[in-house]
N, C-alpha and C positions, 0 to 999 in steps of 0.2 A: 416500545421501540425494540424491532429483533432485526441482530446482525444478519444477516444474508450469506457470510461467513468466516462465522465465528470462532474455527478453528486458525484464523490466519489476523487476525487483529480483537483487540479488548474497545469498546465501547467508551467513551467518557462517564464518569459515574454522573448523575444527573443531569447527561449532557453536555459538562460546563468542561471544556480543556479541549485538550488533542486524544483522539483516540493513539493508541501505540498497536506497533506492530509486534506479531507473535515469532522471535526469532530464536538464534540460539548461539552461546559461545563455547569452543571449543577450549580444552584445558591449553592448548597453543597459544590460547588469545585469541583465535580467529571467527569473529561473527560472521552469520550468514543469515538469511531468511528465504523460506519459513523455515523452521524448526524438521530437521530429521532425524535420523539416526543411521543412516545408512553409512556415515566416515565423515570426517572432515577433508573437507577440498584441499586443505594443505599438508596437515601431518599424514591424514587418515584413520586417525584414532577412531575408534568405537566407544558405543556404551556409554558409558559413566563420565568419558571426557567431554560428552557433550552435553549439557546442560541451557532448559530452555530460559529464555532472558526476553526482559521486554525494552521493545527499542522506540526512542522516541520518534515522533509523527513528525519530525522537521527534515529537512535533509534542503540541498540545492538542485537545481533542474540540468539535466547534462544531455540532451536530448530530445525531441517532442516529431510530432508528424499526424496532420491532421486527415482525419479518414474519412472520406466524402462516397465511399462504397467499399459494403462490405459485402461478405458470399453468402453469409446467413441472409436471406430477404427479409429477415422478421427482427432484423438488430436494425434500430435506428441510427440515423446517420445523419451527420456528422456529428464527431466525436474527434475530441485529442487523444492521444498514446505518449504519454511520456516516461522516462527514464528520469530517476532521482536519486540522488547518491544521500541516501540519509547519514545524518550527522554521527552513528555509529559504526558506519561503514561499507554494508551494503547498498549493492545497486540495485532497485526495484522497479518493475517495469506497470505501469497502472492510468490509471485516465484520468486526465483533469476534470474537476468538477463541471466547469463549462464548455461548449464549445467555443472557441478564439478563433477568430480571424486570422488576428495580429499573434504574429508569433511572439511568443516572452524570449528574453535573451538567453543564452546558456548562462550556469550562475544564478540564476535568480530563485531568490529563498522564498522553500517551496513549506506547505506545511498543511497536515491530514486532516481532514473535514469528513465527515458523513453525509451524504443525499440519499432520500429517498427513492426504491426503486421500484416500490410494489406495495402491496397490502393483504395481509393476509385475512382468512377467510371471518375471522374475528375483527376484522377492522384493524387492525395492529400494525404501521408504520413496519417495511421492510426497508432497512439501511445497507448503503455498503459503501466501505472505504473507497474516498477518493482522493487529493492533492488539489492546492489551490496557491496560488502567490499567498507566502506568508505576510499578515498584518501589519 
């Protein structure tokens, strides 16, 4: 199994759990995802106050909007766009695993899964994070 990318989420080891996401806390205390270094949005600090952290794959659903046409012609459609406020703080914007009809309510506990989106030229499962109503 290879991340798709794997600079922005950690994989479950043997598949078994919630992949996390690759984030970062500020010496302020303030997380953010992904990980930069460019300042923190609140203090502005540099450098060394920022240190990369790994954030759990749970969060609740604060937003959603299902996409029935996109401008790319070669991106398949329909597809969900949600927003989730993970349980460390940031708000991350990402696609439900399925497409839904039925809209899920705001609130509702959300939590990171992998789907497959491709395969590489070795036959090797291409993943990438996605969000689904938590278990």
């Amino acid at each position: 199994m290879k991340a798709l990318k794997p600079e922005l989420y950690l994989l479950p080891e043997g598949g078994v759990g919630l992949a996390r996401l690759k984030g970062g806390r500020c010496a302020c205390g303030h997380v953010f995802f992904p990980m930069q270094t460019y300042g923190c949005e609140v203090c502005g600090r540099t450098g060394d106050a920022l240190e990369p952290t790994l954030l759990e794959g749970r969060g609740s659903l604060v937003a959603s909007a299902r996409v029935l046409l996109h401008a790319a012609k070669d991106r398949r459609t329909p597809f969900v766009v949600a927003s989730i406020r993970l349980v460390d703080g940031p708000v991350v914007r990402t696609l439900l695993a399925e497409d839904r009809t039925e809209r899920l309510p705001v609130g509702t506990p959300m939590q990171t899964c992998v789907v497959e989106v491709g395969r590489t030229e070795s036959d090797e499962a291409i993943v990438d994070l996605r969000f689904t109503p938590a278990s």
